[in-house]
C-alpha positions as CSV (number, residue, x, y, z in Angstrom):
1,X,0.0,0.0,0.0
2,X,2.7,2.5,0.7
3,X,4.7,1.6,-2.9
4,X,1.5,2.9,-4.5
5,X,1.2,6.4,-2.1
6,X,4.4,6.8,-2.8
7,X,4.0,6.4,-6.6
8,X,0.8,8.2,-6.9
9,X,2.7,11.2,-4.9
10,X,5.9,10.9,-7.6
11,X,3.4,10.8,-10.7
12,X,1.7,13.9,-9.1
13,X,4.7,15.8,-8.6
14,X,6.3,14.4,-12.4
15,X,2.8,15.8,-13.8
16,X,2.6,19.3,-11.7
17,X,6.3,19.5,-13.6
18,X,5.5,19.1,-16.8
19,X,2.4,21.3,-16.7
20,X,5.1,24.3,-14.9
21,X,7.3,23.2,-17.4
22,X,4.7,23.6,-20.2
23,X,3.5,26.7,-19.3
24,X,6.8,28.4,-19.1
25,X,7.5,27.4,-22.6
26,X,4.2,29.0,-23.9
27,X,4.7,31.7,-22.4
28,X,8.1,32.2,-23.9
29,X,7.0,31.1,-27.4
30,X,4.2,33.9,-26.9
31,X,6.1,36.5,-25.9
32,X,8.5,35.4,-29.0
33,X,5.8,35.1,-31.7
34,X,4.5,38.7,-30.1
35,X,8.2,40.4,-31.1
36,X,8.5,38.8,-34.2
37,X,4.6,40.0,-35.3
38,X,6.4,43.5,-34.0
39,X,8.7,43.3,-36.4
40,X,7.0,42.3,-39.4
41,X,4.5,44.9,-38.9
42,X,6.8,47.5,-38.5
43,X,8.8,46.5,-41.8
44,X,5.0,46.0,-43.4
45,X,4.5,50.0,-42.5
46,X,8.0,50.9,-44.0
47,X,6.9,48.6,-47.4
48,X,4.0,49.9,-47.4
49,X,5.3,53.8,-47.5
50,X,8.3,52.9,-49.9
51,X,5.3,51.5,-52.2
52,X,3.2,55.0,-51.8
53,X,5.8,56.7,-52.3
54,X,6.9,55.2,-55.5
55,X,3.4,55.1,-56.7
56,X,2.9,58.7,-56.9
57,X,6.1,59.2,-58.3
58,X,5.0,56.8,-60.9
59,X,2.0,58.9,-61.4
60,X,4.1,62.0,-61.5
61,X,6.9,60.8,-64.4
62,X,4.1,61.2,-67.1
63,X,3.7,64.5,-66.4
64,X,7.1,65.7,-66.1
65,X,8.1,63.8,-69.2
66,X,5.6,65.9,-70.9
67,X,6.7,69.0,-69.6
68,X,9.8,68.2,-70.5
69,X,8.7,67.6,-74.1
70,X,7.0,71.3,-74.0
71,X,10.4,72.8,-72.9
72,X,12.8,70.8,-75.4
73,X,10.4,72.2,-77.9
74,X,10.3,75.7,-76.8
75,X,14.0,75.5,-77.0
76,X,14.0,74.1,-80.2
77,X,11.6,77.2,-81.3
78,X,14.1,79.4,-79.6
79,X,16.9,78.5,-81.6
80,X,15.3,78.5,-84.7
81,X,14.1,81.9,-84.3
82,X,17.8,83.3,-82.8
83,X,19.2,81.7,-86.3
């Protein structure tokens, strides 16, 4: 009778350690999955403006390529009329 106290007391205390054990772990897994969702948000955001950015600069080529075509051509005008 005592051989099975004495086991059901060191199966209680093996299972109250793994369950400590267990929950230490998740917590540290949480806390690593919380920094590394940190960080990919954060570099998300910085994509994110680098892609605005570029967009309206995208947008804004067209016009300066045609303003540059006006001013080549007013140049062009220029120097025909000085000749």
């Amino acid at each position: 009778m005592t051989e099975i106290i004495v086991a059901l007391i060191t199966g209680g205390l093996a299972l109250l350690g793994v369950i400590v054990s267990n929950a230490a772990t998740a917590r540290r897994t949480d806390e690593s999955i919380r920094t590394a969702q940190a960080v990919t948000d954060a570099r998300l955001a910085e994509l994110t403006r680098e892609v605005r950015e570029h967009n309206n600069f995208a947008r804004r080529m067209p016009v300066v390529e045609e303003q540059i075509k006006v001013v080549n051509h007013r140049i062009d005008d220029l120097e025909e009329y000085h000749k």
